[in-house]
C-alpha positions as CSV (number, residue, x, y, z in Angstrom):
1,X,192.5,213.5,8.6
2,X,195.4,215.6,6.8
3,X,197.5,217.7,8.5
4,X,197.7,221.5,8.2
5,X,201.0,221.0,6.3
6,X,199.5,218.1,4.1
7,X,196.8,221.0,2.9
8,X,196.5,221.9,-1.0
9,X,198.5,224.5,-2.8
10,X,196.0,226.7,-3.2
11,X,193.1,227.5,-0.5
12,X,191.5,230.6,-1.2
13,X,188.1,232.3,-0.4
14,X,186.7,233.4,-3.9
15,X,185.6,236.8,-3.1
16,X,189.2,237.8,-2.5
17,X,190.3,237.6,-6.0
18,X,188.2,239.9,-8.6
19,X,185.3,238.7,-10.8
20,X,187.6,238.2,-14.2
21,X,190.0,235.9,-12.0
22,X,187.2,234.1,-10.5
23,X,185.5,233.6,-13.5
24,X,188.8,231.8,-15.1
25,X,189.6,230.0,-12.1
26,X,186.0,228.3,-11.8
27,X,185.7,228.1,-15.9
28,X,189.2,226.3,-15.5
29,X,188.4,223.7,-12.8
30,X,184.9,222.3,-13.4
31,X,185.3,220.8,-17.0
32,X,183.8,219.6,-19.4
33,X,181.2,221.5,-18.7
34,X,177.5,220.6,-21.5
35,X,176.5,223.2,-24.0
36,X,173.4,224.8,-24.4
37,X,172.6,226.3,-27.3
38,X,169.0,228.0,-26.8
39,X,167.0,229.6,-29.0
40,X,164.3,232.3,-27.6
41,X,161.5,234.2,-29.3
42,X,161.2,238.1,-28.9
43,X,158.5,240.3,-27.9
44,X,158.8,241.4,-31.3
45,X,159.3,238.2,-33.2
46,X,163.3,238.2,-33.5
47,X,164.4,234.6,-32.9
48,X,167.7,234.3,-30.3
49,X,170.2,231.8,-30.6
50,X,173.2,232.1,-27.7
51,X,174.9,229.1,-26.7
52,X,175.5,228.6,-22.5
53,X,178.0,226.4,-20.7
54,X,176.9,227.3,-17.2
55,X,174.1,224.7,-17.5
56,X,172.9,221.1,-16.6
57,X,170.1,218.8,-15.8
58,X,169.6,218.6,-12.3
59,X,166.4,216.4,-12.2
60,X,164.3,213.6,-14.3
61,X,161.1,213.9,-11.7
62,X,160.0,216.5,-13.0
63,X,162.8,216.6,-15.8
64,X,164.5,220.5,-14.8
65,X,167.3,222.3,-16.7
66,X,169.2,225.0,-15.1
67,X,170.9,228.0,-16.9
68,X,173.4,230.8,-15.5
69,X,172.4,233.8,-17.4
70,X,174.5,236.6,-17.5
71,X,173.9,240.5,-18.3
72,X,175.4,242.6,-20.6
73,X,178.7,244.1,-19.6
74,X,177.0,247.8,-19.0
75,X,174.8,245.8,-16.5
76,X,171.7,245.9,-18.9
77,X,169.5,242.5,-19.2
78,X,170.9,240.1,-22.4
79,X,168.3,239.3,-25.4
80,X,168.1,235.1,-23.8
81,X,167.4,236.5,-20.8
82,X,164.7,238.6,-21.1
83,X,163.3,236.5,-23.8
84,X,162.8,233.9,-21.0
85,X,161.5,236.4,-18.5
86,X,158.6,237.6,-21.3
87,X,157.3,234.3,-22.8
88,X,158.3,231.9,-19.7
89,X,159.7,229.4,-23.2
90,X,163.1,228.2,-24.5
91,X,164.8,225.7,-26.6
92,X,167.9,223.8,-24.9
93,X,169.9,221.9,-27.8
94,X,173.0,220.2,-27.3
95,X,175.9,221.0,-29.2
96,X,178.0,218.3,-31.6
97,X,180.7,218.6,-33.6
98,X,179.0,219.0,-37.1
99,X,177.4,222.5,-35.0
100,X,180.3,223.5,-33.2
101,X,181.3,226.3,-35.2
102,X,177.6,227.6,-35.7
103,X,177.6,227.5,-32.3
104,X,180.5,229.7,-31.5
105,X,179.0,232.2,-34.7
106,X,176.2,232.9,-31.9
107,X,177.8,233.8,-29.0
108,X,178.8,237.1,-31.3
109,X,176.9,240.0,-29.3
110,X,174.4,241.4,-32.1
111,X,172.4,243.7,-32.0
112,X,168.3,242.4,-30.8
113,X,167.4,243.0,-33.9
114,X,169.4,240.8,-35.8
115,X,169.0,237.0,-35.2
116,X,171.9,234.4,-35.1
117,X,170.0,231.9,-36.5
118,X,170.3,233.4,-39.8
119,X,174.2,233.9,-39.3
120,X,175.0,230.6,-38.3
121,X,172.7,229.3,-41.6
122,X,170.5,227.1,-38.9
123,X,167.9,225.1,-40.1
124,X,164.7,225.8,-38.0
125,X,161.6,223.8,-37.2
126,X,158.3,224.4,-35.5
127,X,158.8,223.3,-32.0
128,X,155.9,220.9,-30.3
129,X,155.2,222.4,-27.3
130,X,156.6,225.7,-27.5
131,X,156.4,229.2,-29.3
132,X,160.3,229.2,-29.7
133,X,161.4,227.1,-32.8
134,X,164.2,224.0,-33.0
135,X,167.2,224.1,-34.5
136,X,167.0,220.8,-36.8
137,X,170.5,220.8,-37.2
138,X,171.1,220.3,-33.7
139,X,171.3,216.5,-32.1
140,X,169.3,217.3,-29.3
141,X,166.5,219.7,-28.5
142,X,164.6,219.8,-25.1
143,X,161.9,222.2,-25.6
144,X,161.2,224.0,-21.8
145,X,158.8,225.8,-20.1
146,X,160.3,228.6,-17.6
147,X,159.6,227.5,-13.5
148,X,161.7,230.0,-11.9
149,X,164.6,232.8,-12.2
150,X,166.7,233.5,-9.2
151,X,168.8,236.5,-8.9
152,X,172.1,235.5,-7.5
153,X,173.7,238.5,-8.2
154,X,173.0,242.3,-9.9
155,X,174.6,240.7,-13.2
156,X,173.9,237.0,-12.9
157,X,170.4,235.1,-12.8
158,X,169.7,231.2,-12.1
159,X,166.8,229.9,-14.3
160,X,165.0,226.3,-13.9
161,X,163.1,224.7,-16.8
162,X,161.0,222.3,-17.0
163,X,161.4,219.9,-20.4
164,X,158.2,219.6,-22.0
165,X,159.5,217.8,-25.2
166,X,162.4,216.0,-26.0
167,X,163.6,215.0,-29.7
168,X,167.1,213.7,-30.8
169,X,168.1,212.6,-34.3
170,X,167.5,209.0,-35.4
171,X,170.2,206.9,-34.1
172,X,171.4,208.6,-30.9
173,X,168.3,207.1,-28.9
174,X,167.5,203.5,-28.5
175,X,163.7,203.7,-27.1
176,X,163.4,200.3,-26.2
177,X,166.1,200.4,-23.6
178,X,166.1,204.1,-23.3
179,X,170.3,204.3,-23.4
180,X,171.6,207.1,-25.4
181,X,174.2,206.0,-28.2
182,X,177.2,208.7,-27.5
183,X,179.0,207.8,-30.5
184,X,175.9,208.8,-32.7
185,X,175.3,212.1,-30.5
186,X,179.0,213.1,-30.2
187,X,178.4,216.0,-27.8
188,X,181.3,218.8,-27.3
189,X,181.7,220.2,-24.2
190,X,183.5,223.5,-23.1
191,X,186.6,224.0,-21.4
192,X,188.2,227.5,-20.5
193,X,188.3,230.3,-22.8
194,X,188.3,229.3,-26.4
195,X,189.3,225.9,-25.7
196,X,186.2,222.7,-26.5
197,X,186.9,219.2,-26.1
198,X,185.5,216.9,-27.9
199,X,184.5,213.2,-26.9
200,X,187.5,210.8,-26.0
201,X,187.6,207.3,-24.3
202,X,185.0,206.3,-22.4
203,X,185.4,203.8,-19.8
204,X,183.0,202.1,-17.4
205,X,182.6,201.5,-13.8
206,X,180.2,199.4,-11.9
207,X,178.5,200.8,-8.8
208,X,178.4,198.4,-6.4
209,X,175.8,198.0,-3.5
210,X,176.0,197.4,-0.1
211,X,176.2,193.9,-0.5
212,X,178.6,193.2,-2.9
213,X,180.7,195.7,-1.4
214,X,180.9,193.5,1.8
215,X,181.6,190.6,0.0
216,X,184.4,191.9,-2.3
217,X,186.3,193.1,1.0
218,X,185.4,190.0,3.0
219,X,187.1,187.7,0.3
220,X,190.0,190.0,0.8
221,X,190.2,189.9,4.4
């Protein structure tokens, strides 16, 4: 084990610093973080578009997607958000480079009455298995059904869906082998601020079992 003087040069509690700096320090460390660029359906009828980085999957049995909403900054609940709460529906698509800028064009806080669908010139399609539609121009859409929303903080929720549907473009999905071709999907993923990344090499490493582990060292011993 390190010594205390062998310790990192920076080891810090995160509530000491204020929300702002902790939001740019965490932003700034975990990257890339995915893109999620759902689309909600109103009480009213207004579709939502509002794109998410503080999202993942975090299981295939059942398959489960997990947002970090956020509120507005007066503290009052964002459109996605309640959205979610009211119909218990959303549409997660992944983000490529062809949508990157429509992308950005919904993150623009309009008004709920005004969709960014129609700003960002999206392309819609009836979704299978939910009210909310698809963005055809997307690469990806996982249509969800709302399992739970956990209040983490006054401003910040954590919401788990399940995917109900999947559809990609042709090309990015071989569905014999199931294996995802990444240079047909070309996802973008978000870095700090106004910064994206896009792509770059990809390189491959084996995971080894037990076995092979013991005989790779016992040839070197």
């Amino acid at each position: 084990m390190a010594s205390e003087n062998q310790a990192y040069g920076l080891d810090i509690d995160p509530a000491s610093i204020s929300r702002p700096d902790r939001y740019k320090l965490v932003c700034g460390l975990v990257i890339p973080r995915p893109i999620a660029l759902v689309t909600t359906l109103s009480s009213s009828g207004v579709i939502n578009a509002a794109p998410f980085s503080f999202f993942n999957i975090f299981s295939e049995e059942p398959p489960v997607v997990a947002l970090g909403l956020n509120s507005n900054a007066n503290g009052s609940v964002k459109d996605t958000t309640r959205n979610i709460r009211d119909s218990g529906e959303f549409v997660v698509h992944l983000v490529s480079d062809e949508i990157a800028e429509q992308m950005c064009l919904c993150a623009i806080d309009f008004p709920e009455d005004i969709s960014e669908v129609g700003i960002a010139k999206f392309r819609l399609v009836a979704s299978r298995s939910v009210a909310p539609p698809t963005i055809l121009d997307a690469p990806v859409a996982l249509e969800c059904k709302l399992l739970s929303i956990t209040a983490l903080s006054p401003t910040r929720d954590l919401a788990l869906g399940q995917i109900v549907r999947v559809k990609s473009h042709a090309g990015i999905v071989d569905t014999e082998r199931w294996r995802v071709n990444i240079s047909a999907h070309r996802p973008v993923g978000r870095l700090m601020g106004n910064s994206y990344v896009r792509m770059g090499e990809v390189f491959e490493m084996k995971r080894l079992t037990y076995q092979e582990w013991r005989d790779r060292n016992d040839q070197v011993a």
